[in-house]
MDAnalysis code that builds the backbone (N, CA, C; Angstrom):
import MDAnalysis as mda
import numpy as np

u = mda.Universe.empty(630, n_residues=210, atom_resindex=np.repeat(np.arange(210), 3), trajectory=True)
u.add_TopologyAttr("name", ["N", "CA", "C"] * 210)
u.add_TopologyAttr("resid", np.arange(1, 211))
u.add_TopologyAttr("resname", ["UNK", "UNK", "UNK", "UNK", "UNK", "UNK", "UNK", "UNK", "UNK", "UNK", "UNK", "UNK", "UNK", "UNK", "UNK", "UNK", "UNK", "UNK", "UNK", "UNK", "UNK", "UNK", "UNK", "UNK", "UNK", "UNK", "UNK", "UNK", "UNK", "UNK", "UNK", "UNK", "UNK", "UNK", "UNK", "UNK", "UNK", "UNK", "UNK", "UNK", "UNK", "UNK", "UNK", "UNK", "UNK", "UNK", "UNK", "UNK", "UNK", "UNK", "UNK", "UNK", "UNK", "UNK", "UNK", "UNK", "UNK", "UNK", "UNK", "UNK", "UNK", "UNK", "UNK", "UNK", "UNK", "UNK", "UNK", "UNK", "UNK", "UNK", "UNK", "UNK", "UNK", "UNK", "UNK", "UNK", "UNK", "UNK", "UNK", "UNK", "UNK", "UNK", "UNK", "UNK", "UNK", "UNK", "UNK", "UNK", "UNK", "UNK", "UNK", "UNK", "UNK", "UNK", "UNK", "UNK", "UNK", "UNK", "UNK", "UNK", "UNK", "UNK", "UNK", "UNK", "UNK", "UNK", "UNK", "UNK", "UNK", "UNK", "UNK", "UNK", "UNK", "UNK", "UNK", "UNK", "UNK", "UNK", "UNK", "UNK", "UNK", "UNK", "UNK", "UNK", "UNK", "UNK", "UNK", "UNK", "UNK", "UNK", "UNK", "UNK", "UNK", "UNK", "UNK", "UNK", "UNK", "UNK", "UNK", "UNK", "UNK", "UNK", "UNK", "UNK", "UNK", "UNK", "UNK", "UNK", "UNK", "UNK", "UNK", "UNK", "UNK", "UNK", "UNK", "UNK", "UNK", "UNK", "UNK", "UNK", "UNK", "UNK", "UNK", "UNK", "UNK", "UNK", "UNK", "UNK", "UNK", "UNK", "UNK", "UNK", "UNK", "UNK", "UNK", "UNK", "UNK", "UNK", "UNK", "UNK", "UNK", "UNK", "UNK", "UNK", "UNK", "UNK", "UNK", "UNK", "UNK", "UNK", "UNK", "UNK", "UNK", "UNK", "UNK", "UNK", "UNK", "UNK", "UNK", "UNK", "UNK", "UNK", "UNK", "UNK", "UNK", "UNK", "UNK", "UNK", "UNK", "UNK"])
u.atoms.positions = np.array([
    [144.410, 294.928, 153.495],
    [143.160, 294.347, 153.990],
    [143.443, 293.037, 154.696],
    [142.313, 292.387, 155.454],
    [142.919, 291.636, 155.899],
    [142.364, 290.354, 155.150],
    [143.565, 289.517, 155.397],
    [143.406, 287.780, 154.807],
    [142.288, 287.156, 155.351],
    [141.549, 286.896, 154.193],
    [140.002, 285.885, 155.104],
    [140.530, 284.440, 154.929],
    [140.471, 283.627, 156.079],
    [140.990, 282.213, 156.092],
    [139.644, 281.576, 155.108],
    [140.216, 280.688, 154.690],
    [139.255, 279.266, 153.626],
    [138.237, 278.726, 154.509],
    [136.974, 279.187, 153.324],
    [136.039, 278.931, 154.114],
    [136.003, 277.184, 155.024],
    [135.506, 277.298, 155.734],
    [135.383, 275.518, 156.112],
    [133.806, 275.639, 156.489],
    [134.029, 274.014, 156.779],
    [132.143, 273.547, 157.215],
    [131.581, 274.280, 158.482],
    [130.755, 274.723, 158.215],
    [129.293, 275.931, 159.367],
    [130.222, 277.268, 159.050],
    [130.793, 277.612, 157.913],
    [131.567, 278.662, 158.161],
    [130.651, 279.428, 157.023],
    [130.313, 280.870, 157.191],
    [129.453, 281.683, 155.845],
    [131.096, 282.932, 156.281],
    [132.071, 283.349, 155.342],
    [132.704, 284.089, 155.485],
    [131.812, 285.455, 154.619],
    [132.096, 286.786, 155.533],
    [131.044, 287.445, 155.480],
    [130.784, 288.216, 154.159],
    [131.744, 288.502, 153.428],
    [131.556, 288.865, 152.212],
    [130.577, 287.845, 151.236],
    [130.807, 286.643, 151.191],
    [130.568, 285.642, 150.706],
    [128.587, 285.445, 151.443],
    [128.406, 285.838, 152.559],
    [127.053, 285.883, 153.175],
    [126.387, 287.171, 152.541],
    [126.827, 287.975, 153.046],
    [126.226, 289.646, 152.262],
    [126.132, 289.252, 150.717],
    [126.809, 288.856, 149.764],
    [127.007, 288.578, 148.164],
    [125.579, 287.725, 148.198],
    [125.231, 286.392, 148.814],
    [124.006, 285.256, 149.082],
    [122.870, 285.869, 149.113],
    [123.042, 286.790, 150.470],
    [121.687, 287.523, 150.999],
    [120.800, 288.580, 149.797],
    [122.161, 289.296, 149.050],
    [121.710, 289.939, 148.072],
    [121.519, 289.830, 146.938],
    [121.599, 288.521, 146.647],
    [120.878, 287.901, 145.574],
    [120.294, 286.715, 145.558],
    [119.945, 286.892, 146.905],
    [118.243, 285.859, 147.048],
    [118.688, 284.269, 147.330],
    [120.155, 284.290, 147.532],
    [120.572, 282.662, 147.078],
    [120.970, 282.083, 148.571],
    [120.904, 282.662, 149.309],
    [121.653, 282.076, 150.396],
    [120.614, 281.002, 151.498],
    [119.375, 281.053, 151.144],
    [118.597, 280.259, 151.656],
    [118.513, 278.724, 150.911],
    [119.411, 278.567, 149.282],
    [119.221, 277.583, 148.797],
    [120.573, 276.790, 149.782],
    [121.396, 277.887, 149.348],
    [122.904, 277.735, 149.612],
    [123.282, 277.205, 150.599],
    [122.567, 277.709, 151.637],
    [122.633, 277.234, 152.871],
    [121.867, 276.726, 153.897],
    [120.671, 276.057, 153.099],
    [119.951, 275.725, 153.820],
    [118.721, 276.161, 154.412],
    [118.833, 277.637, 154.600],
    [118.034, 278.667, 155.711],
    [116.938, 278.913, 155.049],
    [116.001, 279.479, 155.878],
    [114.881, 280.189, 155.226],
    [115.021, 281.127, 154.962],
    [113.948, 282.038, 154.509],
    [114.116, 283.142, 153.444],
    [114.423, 284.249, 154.227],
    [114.876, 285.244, 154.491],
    [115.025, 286.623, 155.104],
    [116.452, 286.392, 155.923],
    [117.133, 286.440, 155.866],
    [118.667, 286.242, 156.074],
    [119.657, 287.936, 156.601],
    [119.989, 287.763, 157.772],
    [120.580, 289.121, 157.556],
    [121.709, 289.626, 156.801],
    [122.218, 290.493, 156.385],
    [122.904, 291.461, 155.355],
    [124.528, 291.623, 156.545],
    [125.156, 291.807, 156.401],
    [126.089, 291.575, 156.975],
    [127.805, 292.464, 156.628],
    [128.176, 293.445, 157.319],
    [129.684, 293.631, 156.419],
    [130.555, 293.902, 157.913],
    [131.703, 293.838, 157.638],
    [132.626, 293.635, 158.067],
    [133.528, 295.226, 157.569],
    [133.849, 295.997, 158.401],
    [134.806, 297.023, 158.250],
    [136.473, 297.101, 158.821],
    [137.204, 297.564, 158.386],
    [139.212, 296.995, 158.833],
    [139.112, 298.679, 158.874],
    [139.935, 299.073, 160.022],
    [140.314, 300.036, 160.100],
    [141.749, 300.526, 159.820],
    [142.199, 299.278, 158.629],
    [143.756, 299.360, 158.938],
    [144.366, 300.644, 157.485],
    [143.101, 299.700, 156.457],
    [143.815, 301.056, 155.602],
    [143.937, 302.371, 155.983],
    [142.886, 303.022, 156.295],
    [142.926, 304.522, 156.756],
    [143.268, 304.766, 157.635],
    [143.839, 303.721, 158.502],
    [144.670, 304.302, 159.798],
    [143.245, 304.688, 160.889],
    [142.616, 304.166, 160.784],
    [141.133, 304.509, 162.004],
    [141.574, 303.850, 163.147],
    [141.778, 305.225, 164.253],
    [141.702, 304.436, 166.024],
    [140.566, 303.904, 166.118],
    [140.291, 303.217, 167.280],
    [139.210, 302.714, 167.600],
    [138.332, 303.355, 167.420],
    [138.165, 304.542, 168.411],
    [136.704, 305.641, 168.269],
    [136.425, 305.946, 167.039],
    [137.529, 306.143, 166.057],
    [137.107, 306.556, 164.695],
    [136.282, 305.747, 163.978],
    [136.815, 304.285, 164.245],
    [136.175, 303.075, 163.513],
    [134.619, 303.025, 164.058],
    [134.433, 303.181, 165.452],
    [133.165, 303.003, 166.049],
    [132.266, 304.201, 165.341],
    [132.610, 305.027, 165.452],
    [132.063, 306.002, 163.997],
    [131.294, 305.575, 162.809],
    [132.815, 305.294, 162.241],
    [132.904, 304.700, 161.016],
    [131.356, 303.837, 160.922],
    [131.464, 302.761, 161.915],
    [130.539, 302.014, 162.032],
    [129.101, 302.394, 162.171],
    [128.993, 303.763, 162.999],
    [127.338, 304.274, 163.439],
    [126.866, 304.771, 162.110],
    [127.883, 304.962, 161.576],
    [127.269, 306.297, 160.509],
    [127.315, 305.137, 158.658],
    [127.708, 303.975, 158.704],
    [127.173, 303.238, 157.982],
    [126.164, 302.582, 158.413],
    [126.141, 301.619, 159.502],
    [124.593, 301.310, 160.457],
    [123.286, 301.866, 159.497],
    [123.347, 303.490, 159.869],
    [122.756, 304.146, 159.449],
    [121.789, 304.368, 157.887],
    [123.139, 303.880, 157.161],
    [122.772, 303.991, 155.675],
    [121.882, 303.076, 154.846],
    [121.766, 302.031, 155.846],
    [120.427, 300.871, 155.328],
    [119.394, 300.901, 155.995],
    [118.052, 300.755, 155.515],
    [116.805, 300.491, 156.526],
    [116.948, 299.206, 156.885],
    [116.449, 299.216, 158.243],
    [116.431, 297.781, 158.621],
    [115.644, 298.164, 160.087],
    [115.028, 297.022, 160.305],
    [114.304, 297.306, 161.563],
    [115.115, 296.823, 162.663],
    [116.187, 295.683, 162.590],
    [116.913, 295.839, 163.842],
    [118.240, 296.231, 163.515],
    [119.178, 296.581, 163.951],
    [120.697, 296.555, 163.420],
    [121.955, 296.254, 164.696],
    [122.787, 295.300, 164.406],
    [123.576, 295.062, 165.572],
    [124.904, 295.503, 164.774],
    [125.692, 295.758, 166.312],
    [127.005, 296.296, 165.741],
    [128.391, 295.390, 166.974],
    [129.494, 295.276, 166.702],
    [130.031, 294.964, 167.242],
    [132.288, 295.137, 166.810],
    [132.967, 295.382, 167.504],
    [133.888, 295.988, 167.222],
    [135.146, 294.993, 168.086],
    [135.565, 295.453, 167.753],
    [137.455, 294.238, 167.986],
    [138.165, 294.913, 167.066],
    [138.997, 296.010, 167.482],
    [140.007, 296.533, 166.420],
    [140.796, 295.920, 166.083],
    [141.273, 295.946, 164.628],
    [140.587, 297.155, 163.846],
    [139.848, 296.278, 163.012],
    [138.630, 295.720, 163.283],
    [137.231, 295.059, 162.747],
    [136.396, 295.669, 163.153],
    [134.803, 295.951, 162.850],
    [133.668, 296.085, 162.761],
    [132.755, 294.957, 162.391],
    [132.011, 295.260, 163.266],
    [130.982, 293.892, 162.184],
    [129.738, 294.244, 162.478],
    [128.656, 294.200, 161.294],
    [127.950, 295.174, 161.391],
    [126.737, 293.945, 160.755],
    [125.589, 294.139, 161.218],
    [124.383, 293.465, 160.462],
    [123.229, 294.294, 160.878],
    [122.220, 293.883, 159.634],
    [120.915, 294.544, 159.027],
    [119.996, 293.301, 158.920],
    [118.649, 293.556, 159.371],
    [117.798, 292.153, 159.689],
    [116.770, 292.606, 159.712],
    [115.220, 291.884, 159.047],
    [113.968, 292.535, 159.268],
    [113.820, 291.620, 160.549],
    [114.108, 291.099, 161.649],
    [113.884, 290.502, 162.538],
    [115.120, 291.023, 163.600],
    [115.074, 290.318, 164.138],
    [115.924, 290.155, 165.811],
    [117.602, 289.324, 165.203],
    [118.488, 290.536, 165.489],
    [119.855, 290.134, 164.688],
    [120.998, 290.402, 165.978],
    [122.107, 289.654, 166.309],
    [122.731, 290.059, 167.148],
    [124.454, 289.601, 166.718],
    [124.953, 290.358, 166.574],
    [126.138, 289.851, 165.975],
    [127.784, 289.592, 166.881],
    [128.755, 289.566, 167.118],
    [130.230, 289.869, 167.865],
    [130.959, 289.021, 167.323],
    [132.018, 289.738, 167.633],
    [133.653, 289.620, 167.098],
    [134.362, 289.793, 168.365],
    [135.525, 288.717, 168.613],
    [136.115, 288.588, 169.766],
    [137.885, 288.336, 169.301],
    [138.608, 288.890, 169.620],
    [140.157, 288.567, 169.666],
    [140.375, 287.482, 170.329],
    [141.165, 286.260, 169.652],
    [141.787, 285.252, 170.779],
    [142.248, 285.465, 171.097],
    [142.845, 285.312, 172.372],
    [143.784, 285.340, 173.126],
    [143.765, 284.115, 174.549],
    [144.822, 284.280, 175.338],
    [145.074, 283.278, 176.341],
    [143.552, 282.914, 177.334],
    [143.628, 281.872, 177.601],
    [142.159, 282.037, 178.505],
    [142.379, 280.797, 179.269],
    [141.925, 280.934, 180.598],
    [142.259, 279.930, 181.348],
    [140.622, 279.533, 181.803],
    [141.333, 278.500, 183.053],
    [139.673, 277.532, 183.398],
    [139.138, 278.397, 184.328],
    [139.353, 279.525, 184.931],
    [138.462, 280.505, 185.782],
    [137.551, 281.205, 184.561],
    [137.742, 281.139, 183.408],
    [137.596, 282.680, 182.821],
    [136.463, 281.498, 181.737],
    [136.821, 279.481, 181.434],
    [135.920, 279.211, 181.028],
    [134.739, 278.852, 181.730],
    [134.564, 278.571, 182.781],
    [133.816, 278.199, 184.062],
    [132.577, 279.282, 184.245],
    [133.141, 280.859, 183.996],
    [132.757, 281.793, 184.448],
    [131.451, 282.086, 182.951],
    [131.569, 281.203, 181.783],
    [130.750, 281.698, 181.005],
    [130.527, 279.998, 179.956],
    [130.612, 279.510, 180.780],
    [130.082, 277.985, 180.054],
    [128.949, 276.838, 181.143],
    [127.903, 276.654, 180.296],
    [127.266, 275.666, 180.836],
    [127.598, 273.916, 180.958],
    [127.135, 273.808, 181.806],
    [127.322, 272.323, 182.792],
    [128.376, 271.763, 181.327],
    [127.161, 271.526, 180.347],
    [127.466, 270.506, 179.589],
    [128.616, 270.699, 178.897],
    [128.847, 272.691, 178.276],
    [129.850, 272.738, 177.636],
    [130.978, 272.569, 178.319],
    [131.082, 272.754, 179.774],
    [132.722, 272.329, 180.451],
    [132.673, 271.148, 180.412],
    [131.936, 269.963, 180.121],
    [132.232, 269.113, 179.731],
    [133.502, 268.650, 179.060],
    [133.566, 269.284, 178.084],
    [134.760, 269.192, 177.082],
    [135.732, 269.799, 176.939],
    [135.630, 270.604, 178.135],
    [137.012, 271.525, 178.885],
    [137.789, 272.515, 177.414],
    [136.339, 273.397, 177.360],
    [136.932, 274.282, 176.372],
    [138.370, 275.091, 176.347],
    [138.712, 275.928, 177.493],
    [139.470, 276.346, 178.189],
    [141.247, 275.796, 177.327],
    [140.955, 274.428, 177.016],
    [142.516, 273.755, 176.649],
    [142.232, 274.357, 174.958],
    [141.748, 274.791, 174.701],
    [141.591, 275.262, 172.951],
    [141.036, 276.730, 172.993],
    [142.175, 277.916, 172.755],
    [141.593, 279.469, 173.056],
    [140.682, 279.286, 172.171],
    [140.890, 279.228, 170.441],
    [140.278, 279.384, 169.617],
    [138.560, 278.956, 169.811],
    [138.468, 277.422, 170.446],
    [137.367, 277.221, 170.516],
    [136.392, 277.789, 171.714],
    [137.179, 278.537, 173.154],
    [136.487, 278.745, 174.163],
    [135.856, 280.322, 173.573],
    [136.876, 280.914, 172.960],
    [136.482, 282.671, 172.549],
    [135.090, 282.297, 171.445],
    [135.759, 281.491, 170.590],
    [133.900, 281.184, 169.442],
    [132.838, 280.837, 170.489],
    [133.043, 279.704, 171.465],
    [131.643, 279.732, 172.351],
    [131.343, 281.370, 172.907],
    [132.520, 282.234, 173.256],
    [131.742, 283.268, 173.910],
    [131.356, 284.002, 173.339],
    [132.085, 284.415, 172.031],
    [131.479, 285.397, 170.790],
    [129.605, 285.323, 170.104],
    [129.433, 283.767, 170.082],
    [127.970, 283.300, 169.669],
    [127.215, 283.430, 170.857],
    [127.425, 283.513, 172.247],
    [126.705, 283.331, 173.386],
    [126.489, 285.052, 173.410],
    [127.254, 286.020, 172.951],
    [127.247, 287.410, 173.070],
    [126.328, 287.853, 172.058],
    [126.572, 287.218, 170.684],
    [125.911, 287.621, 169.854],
    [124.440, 287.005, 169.726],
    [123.802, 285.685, 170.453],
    [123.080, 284.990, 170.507],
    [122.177, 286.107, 171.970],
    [123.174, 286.633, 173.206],
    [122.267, 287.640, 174.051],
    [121.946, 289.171, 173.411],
    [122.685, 288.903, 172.234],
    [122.065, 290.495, 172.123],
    [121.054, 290.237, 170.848],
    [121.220, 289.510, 170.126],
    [119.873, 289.215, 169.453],
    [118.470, 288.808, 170.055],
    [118.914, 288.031, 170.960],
    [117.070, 288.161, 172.009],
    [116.780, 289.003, 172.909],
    [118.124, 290.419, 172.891],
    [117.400, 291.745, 173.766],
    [118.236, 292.040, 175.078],
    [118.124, 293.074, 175.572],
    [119.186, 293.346, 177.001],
    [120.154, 292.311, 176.916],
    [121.046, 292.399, 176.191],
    [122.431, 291.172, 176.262],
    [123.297, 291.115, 178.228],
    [122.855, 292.002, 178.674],
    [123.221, 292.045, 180.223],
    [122.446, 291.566, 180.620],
    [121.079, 291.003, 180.663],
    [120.298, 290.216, 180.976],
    [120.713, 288.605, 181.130],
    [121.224, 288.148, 180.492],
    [121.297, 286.462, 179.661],
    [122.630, 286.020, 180.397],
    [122.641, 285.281, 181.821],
    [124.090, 284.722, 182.125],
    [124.256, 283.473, 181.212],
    [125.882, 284.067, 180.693],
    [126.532, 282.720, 179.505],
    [126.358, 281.833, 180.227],
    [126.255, 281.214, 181.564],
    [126.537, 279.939, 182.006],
    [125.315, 278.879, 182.172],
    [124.090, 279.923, 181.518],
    [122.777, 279.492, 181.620],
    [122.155, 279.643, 180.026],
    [123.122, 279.933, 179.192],
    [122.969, 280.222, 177.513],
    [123.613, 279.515, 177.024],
    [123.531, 278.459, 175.999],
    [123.600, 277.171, 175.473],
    [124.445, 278.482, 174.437],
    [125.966, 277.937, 173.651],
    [126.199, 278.446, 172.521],
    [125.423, 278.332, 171.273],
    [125.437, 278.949, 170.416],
    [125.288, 278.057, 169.153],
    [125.806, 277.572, 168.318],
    [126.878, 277.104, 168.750],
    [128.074, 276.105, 168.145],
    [127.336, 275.065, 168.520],
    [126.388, 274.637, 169.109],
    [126.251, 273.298, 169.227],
    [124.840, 273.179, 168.823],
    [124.489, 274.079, 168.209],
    [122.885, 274.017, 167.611],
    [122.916, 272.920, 166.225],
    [122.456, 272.132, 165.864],
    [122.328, 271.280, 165.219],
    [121.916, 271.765, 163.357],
    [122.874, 272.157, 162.636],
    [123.180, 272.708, 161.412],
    [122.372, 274.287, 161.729],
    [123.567, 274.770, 162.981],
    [122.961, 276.240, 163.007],
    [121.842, 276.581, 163.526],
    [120.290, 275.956, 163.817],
    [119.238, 276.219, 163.517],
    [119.241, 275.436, 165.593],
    [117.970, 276.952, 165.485],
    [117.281, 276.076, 166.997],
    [116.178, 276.578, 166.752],
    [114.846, 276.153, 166.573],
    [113.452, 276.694, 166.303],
    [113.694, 277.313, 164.943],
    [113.310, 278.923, 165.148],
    [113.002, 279.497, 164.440],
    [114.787, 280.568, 164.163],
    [115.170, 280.077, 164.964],
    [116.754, 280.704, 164.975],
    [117.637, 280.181, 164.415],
    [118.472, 281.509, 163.923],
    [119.503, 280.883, 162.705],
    [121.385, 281.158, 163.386],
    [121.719, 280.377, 163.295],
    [123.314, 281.149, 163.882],
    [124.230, 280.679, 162.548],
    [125.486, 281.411, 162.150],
    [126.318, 281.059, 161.767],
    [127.697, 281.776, 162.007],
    [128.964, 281.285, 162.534],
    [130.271, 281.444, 162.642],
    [130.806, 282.112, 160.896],
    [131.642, 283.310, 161.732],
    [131.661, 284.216, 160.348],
    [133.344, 284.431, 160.559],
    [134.234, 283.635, 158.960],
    [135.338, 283.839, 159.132],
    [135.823, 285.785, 158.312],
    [136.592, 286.007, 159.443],
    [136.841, 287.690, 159.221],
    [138.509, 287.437, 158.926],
    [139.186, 287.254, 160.200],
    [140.397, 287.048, 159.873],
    [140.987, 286.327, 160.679],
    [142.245, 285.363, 160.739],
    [142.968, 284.989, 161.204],
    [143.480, 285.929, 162.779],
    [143.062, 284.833, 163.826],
    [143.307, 285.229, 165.532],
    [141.759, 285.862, 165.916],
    [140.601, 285.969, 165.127],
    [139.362, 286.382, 165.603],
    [138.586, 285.178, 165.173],
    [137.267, 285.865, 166.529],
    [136.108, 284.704, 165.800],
    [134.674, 285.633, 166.040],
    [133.952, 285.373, 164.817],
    [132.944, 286.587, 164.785],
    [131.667, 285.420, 164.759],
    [130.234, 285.276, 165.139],
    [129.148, 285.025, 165.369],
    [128.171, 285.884, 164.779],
    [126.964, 285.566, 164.076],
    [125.894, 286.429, 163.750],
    [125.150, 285.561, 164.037],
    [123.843, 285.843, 164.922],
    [122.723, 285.014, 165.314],
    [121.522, 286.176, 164.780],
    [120.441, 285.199, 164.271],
    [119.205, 286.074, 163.773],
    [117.810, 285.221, 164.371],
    [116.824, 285.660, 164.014],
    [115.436, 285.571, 163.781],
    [115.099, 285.205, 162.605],
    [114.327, 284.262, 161.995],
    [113.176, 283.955, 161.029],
    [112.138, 283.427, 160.895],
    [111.273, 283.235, 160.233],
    [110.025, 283.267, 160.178],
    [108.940, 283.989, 160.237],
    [107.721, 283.677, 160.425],
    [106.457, 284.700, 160.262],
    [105.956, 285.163, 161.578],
    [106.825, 285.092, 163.054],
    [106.695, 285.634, 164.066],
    [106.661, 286.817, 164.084],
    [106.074, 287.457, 164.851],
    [105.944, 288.556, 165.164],
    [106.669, 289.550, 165.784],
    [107.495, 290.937, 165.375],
    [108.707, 291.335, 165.995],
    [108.732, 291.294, 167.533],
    [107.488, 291.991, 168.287],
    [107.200, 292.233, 169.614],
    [107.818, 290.614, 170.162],
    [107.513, 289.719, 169.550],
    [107.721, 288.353, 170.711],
    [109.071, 288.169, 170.998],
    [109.484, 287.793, 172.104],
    [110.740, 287.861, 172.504],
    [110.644, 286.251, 172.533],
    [111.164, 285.196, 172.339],
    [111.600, 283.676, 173.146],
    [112.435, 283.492, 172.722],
    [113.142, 282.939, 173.766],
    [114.528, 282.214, 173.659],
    [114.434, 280.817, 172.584],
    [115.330, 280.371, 171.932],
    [114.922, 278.967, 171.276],
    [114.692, 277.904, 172.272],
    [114.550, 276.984, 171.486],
    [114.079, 275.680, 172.117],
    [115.485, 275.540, 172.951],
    [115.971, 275.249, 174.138],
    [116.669, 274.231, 174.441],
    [118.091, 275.372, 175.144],
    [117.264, 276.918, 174.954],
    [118.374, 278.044, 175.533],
    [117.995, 278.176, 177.078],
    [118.720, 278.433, 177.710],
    [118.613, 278.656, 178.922],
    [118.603, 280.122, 179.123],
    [118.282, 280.578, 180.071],
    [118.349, 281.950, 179.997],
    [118.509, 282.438, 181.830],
    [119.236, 283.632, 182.010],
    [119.183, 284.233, 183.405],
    [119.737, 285.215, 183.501],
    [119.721, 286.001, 184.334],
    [120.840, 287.380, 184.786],
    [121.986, 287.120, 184.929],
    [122.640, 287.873, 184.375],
    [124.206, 287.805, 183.959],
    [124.581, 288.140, 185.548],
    [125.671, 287.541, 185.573],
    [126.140, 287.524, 186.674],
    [127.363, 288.682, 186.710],
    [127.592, 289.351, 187.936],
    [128.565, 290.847, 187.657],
    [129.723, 290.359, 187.816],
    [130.370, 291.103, 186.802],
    [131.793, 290.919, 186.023],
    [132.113, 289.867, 184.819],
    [130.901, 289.064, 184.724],
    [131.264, 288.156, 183.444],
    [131.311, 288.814, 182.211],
    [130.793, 290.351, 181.835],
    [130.623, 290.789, 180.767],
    [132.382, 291.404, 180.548],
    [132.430, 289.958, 179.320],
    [133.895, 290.191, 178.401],
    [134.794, 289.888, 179.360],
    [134.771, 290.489, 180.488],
    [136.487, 290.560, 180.800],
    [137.088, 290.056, 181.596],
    [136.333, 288.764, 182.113],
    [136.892, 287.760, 183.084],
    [138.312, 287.021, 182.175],
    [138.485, 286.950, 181.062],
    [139.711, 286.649, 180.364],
    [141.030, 287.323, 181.464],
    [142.103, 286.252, 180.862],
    [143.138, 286.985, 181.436],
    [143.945, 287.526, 180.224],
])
């Protein structure tokens, strides 16, 4: 299985979130309000699962909980999977090399500020939460990253009524779960306070990396 790194600060490692959620504690624990999404993480390494198998793997647990929204997201051999009575959007991203075309191409004004690009680890977490942050408010091909605020920089997680937290899986990945809470109504779609929002621009989805 794989090694989960020590938790650190804004970190809910996901076993440790799913264990919270299901016994009512994770809103003391962490701050949040009540309705929290459910969360697991699948390794395709014991059973030897190719990719397609794992993506499987993944539809056909999805499946096995009610939930009114469910997001899924994959980086072999990981899964990451969440259950939400609200608007849930989750991803998992491999680090790897990344240069200043590839941060430019999915960071706003402010975040090149700080020239993510010189730290893989930290440019892949901005894009993982900006992925998982567009597919929790709907058509994730809709939302250009360069006009979508991460939520690494949301102020203890929280923007309005929105919850984000960075989810340690394993060592060389970085996984994001962004949700919905409160007594809103499912139909309403808004972005949080302070998100930008626009049409993705063609070819930024994932693979402008080198």
């Amino acid at each position: 299985m794989a090694r989960r790194p020590a938790a650190a600060p804004g970190w809910l490692s996901a076993p440790d979130l799913r264990a919270a959620t299901e016994r009512g504690a994770l809103g003391a624990e962490a701050g949040l309000h009540a309705g929290v999404p459910v969360l697991m993480v699948l390794d395709a390494r014991p059973d030897g699962l190719d990719e397609q198998q794992l993506r499987e793997l993944a539809r056909t647990v999805a499946a096995t909980r009610r939930a009114r929204a469910v997001s899924r997201s994959y980086c072999h051999p990981f899964a990451l999977i969440a259950w939400h009575d609200d608007r849930v959007g989750v991803d998992i991203e491999r680090v790897g090399p990344c240069d200043e075309a590839f941060g430019r191409s999915i960071c706003t004004p402010s975040e090149l500020a700080s020239r993510p690009w010189e730290d893989a680890g930290r440019l892949i977490s901005l894009w993982a939460g900006k992925e998982a942050l567009a597919k929790a408010l709907g058509e994730p091909l809709r939302h250009d990253p360069r006009r979508l605020e991460a939520p690494a920089g949301w102020p203890n997680g929280a923007a309005g009524r929105w919850r984000a937290r960075e989810i340690a899986v394993a060592d060389g990945y970085r996984a994001w779960v962004c949700w919905r809470c409160g007594p809103q109504g499912w139909e309403a779609q808004r972005a949080p306070e302070g998100v930008r929002s626009g049409a993705r621009p063609r070819g930024a989805r994932g693979a402008a990396r080198p």
